[in-house]
C-alpha positions in Angstrom: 50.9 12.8 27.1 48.0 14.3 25.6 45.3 12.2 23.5 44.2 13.9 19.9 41.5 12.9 18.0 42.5 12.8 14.6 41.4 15.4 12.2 38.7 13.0 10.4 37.6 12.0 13.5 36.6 15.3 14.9 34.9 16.4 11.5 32.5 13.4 12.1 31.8 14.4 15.6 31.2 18.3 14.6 29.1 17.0 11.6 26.7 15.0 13.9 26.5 17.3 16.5 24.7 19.3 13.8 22.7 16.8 12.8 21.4 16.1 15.7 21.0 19.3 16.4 18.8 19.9 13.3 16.9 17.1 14.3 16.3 18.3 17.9 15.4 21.8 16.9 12.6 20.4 13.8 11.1 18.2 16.6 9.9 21.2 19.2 8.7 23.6 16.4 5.3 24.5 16.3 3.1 25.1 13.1 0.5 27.5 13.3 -2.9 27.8 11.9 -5.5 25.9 10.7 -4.9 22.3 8.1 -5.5 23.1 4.8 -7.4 20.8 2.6 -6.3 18.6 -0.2 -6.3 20.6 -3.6 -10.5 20.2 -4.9 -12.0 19.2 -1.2 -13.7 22.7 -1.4 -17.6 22.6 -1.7 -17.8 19.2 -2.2 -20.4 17.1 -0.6 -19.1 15.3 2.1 -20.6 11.8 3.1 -19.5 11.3 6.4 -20.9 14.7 7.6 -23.9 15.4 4.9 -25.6 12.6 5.8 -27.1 12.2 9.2 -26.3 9.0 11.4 -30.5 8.8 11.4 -30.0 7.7 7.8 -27.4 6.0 7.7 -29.1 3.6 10.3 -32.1 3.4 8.6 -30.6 1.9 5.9 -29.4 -0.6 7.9 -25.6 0.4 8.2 -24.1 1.1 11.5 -22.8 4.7 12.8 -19.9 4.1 14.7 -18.1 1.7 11.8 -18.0 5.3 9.7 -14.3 5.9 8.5 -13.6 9.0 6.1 -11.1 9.3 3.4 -8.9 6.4 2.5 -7.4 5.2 6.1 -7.8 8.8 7.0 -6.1 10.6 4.3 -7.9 13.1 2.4 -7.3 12.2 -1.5 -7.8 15.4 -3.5 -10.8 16.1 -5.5 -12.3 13.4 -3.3 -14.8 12.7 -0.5 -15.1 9.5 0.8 -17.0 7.5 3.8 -17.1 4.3 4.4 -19.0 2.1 6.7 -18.9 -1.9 7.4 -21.5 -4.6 7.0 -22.1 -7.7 7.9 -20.0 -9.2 4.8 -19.3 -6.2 2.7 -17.7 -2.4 3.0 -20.3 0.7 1.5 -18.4 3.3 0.4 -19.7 6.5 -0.7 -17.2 8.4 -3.0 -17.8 12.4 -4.4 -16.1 14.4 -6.8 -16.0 17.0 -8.9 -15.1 15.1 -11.8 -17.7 14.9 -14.5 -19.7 11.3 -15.2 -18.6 11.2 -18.5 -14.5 11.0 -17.3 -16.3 7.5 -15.7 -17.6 6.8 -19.2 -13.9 7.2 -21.2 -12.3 5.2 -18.3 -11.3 2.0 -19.8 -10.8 0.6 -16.4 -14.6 0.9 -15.8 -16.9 -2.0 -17.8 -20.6 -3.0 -18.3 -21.5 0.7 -17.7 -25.1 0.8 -18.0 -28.1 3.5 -17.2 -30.1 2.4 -14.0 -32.8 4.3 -12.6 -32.2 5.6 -9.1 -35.4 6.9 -7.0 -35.9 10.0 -8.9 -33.3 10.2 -11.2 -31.1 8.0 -14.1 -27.5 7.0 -12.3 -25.1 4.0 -13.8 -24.2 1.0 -12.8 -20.3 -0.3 -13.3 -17.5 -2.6 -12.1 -13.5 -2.9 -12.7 -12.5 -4.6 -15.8 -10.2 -6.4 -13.6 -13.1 -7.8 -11.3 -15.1 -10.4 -13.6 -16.5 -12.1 -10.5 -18.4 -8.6 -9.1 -16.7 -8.8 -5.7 -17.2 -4.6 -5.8 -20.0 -2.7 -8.1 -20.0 0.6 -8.3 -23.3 3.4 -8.5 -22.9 7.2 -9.9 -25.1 9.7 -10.3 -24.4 13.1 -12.2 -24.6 15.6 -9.5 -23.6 19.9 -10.0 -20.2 19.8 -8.4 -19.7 16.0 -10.6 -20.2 13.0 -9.8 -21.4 10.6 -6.4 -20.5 7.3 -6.4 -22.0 4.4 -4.1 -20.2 0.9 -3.5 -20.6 -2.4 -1.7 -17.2 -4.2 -1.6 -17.0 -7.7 -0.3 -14.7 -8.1 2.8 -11.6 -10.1 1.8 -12.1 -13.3 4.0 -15.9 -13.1 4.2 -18.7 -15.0 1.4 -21.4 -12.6 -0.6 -24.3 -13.7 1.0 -26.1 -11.6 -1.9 -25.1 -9.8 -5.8 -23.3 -6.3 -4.9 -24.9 -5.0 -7.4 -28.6 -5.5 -6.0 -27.4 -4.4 -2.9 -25.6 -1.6 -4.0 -28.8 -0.5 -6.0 -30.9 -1.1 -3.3 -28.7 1.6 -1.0 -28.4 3.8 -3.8 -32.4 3.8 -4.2 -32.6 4.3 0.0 -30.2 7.1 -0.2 -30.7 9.1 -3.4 -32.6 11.7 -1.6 -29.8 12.5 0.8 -27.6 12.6 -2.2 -26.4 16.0 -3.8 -28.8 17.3 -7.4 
């Protein structure tokens, strides 16, 4: 006597043969060309390759512990590098967004003008971050903005303000920094 697989049976089996055909046939294609960028990466200044690893050591930061983006995602309008200190992340952030969209952000406090080597920047932190574990640098630049950020590690003690240290990069760097 001859087996048959019941009609529901074999419209299961048909229907995932295809998927898995689908599946099979998605994973050996091929996409040509070159990335595209996020939407607004285009002619902004980028931090990770604008400024050369010279500088970035002599300001006392270390080269190789450069990561780009935000755990290597592009974010658009957005350029970011960061590199890692001893006790602290500095993160350089550009945009074409103007300094005064900082200015209306309620999320942004205690923004206050700050001279930085040649020109005026401000100085800022989160709303949400009383104790100053982050501080925050811009300077009005022709494509926007430039930010410039220390950022305590999670698990690690500020062994100085991030403020003064943030400043104190933003002074070193300011003429590697976009007009």
């Amino acid at each position: 006597m001859k087996y048959r697989v019941p009609r529901l049976a074999r419209l299961r089996l048909i229907l995932a043969a295809i998927v898995i055909g689908l599946f099979a046939v998605g994973c050996g294609s091929t996409v040509e060309g070159d990335p595209e960028r996020a939407s607004g990466q285009e002619g902004l200044f980028n931090p990770c390759t604008d400024i050369p690893d010279s500088v970035i050591e002599g300001v006392g930061l270390d080269p190789a512990t450069e990561s780009a983006d935000i755990f290597g995602v592009e974010q658009p309008g957005w350029k970011i590098c960061k590199w890692s200190g001893e006790w602290y992340f500095f993160t350089i952030f550009s945009t074409e967004h103007p300094i005064e969209r900082l200015r209306a952000n309620e999320e942004y406090v205690d923004i206050e003008s700050i001279p930085i080597g040649t020109r005026m920047g401000v100085e800022f932190h989160k709303a949400d971050d009383p104790s100053l574990t982050r501080c925050f640098v811009a300077l009005a630049v022709d494509q926007g903005m430039v930010w410039l950020s220390v950022n305590t590690k999670a698990t690690f003690v500020q062994t100085e303000p991030t403020c003064s240290l943030t400043r104190r990069y933003a002074d070193a760097l300011e003429s590697n920094l976009p007009r």
